[in-house]
KELO-959762 format. One record per residue: residue in three letters; residue number from 1; x, y, z of N, C-alpha, C, CB in turn. Coordinates in steps of 0.05 Angstrom, whole numbers, plus 32768, in hexadecimal, padded with zeros to 4 digits. Each point is the difference from the previous one (the first is absolute). Glycine has a CB too. Layout:
BEGIN
@type->ALA	seq->NUM	nX->X	nY->Y	nZ->Z	caX->X	caY->Y	caZ->Z	cX->X	cY->Y	cZ->Z	cbX->X	cbY->Y	cbZ->Z
...
END
This chain:
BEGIN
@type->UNK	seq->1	nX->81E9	nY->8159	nZ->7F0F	caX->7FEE	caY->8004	caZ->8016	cX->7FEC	cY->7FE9	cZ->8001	cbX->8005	cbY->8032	cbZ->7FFD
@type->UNK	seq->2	nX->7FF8	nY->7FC7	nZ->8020	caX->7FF2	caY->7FE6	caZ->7FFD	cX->7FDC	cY->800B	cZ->8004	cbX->8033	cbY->7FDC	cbZ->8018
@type->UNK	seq->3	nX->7FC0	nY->8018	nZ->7FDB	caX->7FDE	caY->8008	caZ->8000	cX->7FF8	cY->7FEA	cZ->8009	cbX->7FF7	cbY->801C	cbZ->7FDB
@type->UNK	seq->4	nX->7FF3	nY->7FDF	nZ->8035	caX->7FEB	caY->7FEA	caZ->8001	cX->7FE8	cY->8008	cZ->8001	cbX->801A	cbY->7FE8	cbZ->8015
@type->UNK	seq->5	nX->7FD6	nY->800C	nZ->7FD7	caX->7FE1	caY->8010	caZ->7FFC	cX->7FE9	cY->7FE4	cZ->7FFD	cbX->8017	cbY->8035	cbZ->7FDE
@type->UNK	seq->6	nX->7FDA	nY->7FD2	nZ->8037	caX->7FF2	caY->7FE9	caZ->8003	cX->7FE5	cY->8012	cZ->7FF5	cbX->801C	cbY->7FDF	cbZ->802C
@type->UNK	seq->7	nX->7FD5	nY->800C	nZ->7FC8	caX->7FDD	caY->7FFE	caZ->7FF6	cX->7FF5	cY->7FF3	cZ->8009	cbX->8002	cbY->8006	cbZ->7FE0
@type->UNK	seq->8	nX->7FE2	nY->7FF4	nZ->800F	caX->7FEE	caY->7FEF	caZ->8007	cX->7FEF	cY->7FFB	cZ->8017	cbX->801A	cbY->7FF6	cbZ->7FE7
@type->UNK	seq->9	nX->7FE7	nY->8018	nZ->802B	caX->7FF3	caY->800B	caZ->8012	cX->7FE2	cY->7FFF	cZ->7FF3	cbX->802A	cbY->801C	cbZ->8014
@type->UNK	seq->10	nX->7FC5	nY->7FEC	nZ->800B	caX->7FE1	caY->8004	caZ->7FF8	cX->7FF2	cY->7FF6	cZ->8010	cbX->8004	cbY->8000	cbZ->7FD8
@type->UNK	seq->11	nX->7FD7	nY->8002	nZ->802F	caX->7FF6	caY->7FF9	caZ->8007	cX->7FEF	cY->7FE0	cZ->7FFB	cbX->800D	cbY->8033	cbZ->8004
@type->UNK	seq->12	nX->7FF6	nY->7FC1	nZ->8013	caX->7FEB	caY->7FE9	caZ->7FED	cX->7FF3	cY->7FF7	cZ->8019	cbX->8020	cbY->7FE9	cbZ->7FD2
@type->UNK	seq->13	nX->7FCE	nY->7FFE	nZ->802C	caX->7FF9	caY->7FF4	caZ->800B	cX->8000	cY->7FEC	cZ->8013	cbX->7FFC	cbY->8013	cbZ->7FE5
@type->UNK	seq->14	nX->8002	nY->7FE7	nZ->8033	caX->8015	caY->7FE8	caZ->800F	cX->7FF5	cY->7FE4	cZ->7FEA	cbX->8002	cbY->8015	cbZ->8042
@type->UNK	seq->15	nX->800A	nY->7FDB	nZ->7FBE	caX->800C	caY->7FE8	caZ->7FEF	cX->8004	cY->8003	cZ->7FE3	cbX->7FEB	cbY->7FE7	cbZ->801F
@type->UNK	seq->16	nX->8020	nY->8035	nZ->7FDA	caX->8006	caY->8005	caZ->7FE9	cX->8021	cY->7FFD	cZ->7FFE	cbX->7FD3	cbY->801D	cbZ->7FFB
@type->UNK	seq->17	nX->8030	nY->7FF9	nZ->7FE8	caX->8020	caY->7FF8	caZ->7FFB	cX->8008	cY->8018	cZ->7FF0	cbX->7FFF	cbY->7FC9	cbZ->7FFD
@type->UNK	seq->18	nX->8014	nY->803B	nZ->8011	caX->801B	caY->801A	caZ->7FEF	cX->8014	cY->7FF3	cZ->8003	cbX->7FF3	cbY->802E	cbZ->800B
@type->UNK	seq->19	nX->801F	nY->7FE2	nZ->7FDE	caX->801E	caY->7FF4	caZ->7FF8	cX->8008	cY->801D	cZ->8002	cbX->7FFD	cbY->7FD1	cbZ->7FDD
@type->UNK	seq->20	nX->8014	nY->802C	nZ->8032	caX->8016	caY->801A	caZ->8000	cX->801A	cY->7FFA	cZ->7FF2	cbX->7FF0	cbY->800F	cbZ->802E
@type->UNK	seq->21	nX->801F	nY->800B	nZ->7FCC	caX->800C	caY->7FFA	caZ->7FF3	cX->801A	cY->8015	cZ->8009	cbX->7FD9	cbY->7FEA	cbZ->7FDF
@type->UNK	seq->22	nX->8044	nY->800D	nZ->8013	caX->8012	caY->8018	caZ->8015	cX->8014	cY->7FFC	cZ->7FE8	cbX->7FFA	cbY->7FFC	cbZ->8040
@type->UNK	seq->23	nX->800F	nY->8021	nZ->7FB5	caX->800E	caY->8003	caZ->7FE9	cX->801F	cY->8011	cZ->8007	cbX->7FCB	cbY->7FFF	cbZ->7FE4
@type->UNK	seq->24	nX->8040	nY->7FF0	nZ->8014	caX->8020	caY->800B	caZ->8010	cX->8016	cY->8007	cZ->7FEF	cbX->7FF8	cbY->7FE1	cbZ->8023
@type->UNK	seq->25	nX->800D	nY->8033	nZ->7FE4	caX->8017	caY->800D	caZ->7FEF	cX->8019	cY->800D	cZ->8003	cbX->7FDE	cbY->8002	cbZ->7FF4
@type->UNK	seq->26	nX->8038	nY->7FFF	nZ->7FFA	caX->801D	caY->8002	caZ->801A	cX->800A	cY->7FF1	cZ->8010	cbX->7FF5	cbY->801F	cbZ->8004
@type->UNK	seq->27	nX->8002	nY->7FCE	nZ->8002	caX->8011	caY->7FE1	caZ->7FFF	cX->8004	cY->7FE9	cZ->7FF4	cbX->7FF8	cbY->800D	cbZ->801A
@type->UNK	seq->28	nX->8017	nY->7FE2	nZ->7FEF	caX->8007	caY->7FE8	caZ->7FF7	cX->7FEB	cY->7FF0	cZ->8009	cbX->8030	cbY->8007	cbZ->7FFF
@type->UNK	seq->29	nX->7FB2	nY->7FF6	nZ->7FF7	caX->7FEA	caY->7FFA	caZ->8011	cX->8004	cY->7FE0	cZ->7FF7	cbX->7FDD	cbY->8032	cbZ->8001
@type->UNK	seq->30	nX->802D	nY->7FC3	nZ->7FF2	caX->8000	caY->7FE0	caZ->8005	cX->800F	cY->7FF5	cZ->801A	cbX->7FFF	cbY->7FFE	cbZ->7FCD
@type->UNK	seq->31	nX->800D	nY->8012	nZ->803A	caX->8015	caY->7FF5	caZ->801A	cX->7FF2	cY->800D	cZ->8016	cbX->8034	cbY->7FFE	cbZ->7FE9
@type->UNK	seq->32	nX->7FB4	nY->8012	nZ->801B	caX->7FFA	caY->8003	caZ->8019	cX->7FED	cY->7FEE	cZ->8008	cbX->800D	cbY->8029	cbZ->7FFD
@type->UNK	seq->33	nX->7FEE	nY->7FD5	nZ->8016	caX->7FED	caY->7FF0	caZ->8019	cX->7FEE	cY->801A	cZ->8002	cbX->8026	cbY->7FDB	cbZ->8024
@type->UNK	seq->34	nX->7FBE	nY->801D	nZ->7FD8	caX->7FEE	caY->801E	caZ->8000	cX->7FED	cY->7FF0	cZ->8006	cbX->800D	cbY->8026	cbZ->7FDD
@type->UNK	seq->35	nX->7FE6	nY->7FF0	nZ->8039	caX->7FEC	caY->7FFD	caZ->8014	cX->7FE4	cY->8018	cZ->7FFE	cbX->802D	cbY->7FEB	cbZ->801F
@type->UNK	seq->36	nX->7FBB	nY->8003	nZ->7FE8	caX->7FED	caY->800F	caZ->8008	cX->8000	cY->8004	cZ->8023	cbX->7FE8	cbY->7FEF	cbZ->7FD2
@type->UNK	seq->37	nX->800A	nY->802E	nZ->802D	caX->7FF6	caY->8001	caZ->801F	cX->7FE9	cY->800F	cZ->7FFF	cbX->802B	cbY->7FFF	cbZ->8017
@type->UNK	seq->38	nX->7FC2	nY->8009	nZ->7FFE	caX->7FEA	caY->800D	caZ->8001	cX->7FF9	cY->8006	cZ->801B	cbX->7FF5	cbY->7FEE	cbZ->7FD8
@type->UNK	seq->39	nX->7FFB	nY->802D	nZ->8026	caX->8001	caY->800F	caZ->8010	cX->7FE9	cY->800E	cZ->800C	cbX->8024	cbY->7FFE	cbZ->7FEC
@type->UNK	seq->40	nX->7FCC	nY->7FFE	nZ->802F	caX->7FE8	caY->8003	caZ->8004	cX->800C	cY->8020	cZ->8009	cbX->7FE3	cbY->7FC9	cbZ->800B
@type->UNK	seq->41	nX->800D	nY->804B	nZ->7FF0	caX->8000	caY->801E	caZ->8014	cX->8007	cY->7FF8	cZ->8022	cbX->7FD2	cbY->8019	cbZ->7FDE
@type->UNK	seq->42	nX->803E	nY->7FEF	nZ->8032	caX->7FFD	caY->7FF6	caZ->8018	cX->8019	cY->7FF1	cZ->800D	cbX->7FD0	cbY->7FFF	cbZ->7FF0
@type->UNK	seq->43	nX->802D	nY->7FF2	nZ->7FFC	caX->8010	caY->7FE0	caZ->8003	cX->801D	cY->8002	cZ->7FF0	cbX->7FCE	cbY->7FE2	cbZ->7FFE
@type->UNK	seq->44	nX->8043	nY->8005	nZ->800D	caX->801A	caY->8003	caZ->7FF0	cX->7FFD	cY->7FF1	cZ->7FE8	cbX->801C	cbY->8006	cbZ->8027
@type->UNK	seq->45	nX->7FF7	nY->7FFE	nZ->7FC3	caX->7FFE	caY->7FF1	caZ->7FE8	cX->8002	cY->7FE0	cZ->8005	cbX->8014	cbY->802A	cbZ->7FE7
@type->UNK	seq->46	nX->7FE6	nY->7FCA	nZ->8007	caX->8002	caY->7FE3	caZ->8009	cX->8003	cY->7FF8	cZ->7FE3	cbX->7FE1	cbY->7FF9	cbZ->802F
@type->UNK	seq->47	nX->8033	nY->7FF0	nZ->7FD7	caX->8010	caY->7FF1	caZ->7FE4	cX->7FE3	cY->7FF0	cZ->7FF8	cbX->8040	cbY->7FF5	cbZ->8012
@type->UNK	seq->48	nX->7FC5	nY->800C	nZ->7FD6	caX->7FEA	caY->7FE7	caZ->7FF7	cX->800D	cY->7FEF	cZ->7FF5	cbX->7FDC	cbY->8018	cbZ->7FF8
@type->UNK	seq->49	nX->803E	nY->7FE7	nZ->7FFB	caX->800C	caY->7FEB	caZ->7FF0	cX->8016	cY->800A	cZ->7FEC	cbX->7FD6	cbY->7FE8	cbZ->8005
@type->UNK	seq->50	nX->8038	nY->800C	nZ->7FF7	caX->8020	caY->8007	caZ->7FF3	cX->7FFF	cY->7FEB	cZ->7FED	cbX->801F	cbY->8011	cbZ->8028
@type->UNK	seq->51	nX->7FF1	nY->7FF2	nZ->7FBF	caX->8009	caY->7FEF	caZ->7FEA	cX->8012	cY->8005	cZ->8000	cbX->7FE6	cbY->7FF9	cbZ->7FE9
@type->UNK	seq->52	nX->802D	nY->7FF2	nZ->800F	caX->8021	caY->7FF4	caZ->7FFB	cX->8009	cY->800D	cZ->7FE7	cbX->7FFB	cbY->7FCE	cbZ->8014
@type->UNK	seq->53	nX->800F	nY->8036	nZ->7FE3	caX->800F	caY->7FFF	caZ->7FE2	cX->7FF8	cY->7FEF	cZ->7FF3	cbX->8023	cbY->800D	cbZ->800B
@type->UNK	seq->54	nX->7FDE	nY->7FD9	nZ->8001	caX->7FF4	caY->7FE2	caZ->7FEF	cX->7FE6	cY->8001	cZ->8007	cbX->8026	cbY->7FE0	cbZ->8002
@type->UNK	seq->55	nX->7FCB	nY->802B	nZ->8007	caX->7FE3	caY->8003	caZ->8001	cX->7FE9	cY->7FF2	cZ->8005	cbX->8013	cbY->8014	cbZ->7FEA
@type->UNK	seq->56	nX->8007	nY->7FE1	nZ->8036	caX->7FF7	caY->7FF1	caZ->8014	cX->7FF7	cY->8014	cZ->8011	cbX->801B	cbY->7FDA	cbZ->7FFA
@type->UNK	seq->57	nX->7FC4	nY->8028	nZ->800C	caX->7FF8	caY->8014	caZ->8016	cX->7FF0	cY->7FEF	cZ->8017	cbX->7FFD	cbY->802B	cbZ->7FDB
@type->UNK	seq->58	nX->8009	nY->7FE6	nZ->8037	caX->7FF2	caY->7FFE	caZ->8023	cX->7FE8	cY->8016	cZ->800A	cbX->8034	cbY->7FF2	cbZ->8010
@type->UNK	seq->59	nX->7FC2	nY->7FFF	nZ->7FFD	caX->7FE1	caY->8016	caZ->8000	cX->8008	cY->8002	cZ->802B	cbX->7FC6	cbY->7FE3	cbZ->7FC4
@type->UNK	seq->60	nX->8023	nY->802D	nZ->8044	caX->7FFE	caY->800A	caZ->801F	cX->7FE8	cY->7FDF	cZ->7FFD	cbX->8008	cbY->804E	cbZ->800E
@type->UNK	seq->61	nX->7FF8	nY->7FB1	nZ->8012	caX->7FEA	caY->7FEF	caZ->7FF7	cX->7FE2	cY->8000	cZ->8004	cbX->8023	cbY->7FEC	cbZ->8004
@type->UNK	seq->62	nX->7FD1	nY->8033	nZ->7FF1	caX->7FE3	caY->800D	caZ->7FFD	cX->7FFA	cY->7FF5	cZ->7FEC	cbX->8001	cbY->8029	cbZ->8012
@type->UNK	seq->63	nX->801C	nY->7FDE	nZ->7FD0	caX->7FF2	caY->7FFF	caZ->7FEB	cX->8002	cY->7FEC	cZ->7FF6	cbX->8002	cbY->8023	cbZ->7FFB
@type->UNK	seq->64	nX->800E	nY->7FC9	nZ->800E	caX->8008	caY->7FE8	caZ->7FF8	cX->7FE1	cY->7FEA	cZ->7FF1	cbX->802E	cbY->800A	cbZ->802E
@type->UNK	seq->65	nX->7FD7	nY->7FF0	nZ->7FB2	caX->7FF3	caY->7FF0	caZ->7FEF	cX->7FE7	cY->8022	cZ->7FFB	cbX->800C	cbY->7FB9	cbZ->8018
@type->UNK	seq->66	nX->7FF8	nY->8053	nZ->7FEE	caX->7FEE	caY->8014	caZ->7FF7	cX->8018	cY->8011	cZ->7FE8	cbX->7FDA	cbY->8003	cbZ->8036
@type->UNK	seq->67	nX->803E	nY->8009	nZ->7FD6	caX->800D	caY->800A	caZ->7FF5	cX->8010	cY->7FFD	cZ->7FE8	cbX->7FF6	cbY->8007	cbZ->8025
@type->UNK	seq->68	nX->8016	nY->8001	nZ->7FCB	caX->8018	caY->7FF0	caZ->7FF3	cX->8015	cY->801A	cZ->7FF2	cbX->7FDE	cbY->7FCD	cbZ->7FF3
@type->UNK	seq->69	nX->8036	nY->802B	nZ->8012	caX->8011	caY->801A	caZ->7FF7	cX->8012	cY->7FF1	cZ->7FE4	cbX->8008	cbY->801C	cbZ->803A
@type->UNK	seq->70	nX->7FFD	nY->7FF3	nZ->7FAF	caX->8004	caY->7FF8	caZ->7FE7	cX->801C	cY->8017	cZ->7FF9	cbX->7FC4	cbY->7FEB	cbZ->7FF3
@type->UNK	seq->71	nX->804A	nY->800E	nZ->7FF7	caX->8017	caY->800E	caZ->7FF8	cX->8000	cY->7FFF	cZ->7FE6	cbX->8018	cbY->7FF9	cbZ->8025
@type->UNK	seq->72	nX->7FE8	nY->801A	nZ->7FC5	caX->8009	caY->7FFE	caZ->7FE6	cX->8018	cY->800F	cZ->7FFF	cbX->7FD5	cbY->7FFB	cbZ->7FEE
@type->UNK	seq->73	nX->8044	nY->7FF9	nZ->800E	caX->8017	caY->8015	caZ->7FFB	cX->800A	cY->800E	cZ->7FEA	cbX->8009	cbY->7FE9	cbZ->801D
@type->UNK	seq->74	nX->7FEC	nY->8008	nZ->7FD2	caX->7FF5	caY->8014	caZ->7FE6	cX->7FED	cY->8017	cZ->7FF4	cbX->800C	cbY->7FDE	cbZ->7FFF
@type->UNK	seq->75	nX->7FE8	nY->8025	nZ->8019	caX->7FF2	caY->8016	caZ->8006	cX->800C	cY->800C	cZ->8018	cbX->7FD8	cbY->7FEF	cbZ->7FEB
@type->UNK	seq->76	nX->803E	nY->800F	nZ->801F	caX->7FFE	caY->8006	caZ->801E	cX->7FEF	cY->800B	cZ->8011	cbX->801F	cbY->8002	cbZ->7FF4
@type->UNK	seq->77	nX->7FCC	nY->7FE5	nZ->800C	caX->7FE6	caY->800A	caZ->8018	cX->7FFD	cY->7FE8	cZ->800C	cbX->7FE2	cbY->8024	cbZ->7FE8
@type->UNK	seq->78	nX->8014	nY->7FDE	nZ->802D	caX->7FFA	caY->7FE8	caZ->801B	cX->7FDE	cY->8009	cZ->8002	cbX->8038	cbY->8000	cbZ->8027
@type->UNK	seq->79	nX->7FC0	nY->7FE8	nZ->7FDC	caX->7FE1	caY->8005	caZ->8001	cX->7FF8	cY->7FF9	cZ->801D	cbX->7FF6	cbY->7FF4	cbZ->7FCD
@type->UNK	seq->80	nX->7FF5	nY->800F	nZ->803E	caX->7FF4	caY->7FF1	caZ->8018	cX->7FE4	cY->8000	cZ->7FF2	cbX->801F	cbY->8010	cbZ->8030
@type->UNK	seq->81	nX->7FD5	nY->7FD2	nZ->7FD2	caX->7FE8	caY->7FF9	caZ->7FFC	cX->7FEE	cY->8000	cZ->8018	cbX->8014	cbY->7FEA	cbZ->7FDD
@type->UNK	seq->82	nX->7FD6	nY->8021	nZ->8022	caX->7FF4	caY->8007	caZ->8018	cX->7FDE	cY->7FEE	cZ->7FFB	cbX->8022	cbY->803A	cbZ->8009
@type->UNK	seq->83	nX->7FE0	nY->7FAF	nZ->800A	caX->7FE5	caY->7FEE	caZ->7FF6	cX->7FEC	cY->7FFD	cZ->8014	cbX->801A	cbY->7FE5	cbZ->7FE3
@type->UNK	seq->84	nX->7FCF	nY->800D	nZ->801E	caX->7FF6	caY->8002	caZ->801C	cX->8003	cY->8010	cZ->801B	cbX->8003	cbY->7FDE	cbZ->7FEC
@type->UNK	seq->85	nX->7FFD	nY->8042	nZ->8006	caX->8001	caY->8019	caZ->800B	cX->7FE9	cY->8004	cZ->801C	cbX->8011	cbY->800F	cbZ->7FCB
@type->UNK	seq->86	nX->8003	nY->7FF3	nZ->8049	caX->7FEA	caY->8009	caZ->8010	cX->8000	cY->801F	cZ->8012	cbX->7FFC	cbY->7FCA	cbZ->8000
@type->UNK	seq->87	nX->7FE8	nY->803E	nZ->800B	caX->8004	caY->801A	caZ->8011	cX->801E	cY->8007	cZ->800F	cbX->7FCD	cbY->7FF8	cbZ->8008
@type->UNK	seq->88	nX->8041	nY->7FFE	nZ->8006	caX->801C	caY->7FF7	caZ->800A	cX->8018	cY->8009	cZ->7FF3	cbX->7FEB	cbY->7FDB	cbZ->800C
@type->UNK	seq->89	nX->800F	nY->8024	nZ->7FD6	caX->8012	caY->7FFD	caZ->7FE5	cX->7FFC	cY->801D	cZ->7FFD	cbX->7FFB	cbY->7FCD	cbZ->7FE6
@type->UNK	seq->90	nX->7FF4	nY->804D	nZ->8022	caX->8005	caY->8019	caZ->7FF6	cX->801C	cY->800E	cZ->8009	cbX->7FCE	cbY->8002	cbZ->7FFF
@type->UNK	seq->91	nX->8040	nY->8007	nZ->7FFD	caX->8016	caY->800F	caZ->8001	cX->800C	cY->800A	cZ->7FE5	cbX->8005	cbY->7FE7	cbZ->8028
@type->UNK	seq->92	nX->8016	nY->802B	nZ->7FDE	caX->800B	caY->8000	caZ->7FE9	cX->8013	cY->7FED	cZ->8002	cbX->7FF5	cbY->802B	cbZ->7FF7
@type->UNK	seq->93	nX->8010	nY->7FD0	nZ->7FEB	caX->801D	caY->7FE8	caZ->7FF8	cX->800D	cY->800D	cZ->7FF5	cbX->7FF1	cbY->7FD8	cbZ->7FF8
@type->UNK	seq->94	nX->8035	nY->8025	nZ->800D	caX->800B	caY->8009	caZ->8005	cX->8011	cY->7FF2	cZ->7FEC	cbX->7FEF	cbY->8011	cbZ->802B
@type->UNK	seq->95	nX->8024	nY->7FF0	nZ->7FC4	caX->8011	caY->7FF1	caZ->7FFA	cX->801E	cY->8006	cZ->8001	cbX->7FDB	cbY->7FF3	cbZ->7FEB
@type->UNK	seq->96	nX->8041	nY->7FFA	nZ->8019	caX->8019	caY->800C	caZ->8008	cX->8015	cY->7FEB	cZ->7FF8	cbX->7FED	cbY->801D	cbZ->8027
@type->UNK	seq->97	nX->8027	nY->7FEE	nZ->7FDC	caX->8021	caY->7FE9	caZ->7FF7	cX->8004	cY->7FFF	cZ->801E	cbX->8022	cbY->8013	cbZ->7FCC
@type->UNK	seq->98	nX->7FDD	nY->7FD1	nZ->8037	caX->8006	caY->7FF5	caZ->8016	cX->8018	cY->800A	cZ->8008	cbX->7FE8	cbY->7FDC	cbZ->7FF7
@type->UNK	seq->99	nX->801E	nY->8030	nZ->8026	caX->8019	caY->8008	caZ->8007	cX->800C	cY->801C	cZ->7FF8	cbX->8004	cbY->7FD0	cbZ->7FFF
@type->UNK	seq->100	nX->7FEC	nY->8037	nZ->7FFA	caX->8004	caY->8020	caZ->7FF7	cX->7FE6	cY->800D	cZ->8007	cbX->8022	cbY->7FF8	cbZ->7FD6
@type->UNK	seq->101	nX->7FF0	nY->802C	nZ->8023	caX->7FEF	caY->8018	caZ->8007	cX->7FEA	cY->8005	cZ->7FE4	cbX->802C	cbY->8019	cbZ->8022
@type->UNK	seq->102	nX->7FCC	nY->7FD4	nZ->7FCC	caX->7FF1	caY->8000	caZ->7FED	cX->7FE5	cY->7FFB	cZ->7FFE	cbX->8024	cbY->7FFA	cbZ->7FF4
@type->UNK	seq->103	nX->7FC8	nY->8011	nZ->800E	caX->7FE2	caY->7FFA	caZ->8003	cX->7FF7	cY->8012	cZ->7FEC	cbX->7FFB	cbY->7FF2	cbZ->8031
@type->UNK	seq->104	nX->7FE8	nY->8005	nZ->7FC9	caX->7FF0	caY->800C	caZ->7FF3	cX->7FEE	cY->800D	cZ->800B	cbX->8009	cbY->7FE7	cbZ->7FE7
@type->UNK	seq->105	nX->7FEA	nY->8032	nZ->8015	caX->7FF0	caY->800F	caZ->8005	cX->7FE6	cY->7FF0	cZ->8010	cbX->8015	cbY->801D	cbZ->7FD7
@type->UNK	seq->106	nX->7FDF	nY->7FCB	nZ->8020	caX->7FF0	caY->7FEB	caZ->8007	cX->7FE4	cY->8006	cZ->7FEB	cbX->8016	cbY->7FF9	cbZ->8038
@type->UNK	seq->107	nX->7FD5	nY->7FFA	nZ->7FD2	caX->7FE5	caY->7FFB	caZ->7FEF	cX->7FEE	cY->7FF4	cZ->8012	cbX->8015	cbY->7FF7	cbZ->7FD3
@type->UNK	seq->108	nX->7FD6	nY->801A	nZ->8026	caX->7FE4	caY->7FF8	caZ->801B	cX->7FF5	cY->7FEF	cZ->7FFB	cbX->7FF1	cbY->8023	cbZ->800C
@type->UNK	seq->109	nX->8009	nY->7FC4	nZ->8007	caX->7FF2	caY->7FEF	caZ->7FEF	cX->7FEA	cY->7FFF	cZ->8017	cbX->8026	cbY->7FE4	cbZ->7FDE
@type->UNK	seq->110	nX->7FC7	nY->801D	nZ->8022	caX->7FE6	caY->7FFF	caZ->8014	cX->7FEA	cY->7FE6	cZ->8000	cbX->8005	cbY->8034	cbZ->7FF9
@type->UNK	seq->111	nX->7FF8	nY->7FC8	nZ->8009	caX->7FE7	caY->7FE1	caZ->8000	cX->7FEB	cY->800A	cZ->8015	cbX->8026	cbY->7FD1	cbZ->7FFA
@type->UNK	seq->112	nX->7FC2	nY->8025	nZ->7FFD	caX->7FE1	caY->800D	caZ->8005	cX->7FFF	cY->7FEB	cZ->800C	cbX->7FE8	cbY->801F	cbZ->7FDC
@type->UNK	seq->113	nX->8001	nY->7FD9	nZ->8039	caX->7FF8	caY->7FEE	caZ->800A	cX->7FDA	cY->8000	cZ->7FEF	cbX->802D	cbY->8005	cbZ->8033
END
């Protein structure tokens, strides 16, 4: 059974920093392409960025030089680094295997002005 369980969530400050984190289980998680998305109440989800297998990743271009998405496949977890946080940046994050019905529950991340 495949799991995806994302953390690291939380409140902070705008130009602060959280690292999320997404812990995957029941797959072959070095061979997937895994993506963040996030999700305002209201609104549709929106991709924030995908990593390769080789762990070459692509950002939307909000978060672009703010963001950074990371892979340990020895842990099978994908991180998203969250830097220069701003009001904009509250939603939940979402994490998933690219191309599949696999997501994680998500994690609130909120930023204060």
């Amino acid at each position: 059974q495949v799991q995806l369980v994302e953390s690291g969530g939380g409140l902070v400050q705008a130009g602060g920093s959280l690292r999320l984190s997404c812990l995957v289980s029941g797959s072959t998680f070095s061979m997937n392409v895994m993506a963040w998305y996030r999700q305002v109440p209201g609104k549709q989800r929106e991709l924030v960025g995908h990593i390769g297998s080789g762990g070459r990743a692509k950002y939307t271009d909000s978060v672009k030089g703010r963001f950074t998405i990371s892979r340990d496949n020895a842990k099978n977890t994908v991180y998203l680094q969250l830097n220069s946080l701003k009001p904009e940046d509250t939603a939940v994050y979402y994490c998933s295997i690219s191309g599949t019905v696999y997501w994680g529950k998500g994690t609130q991340v909120t930023v204060s002005s």
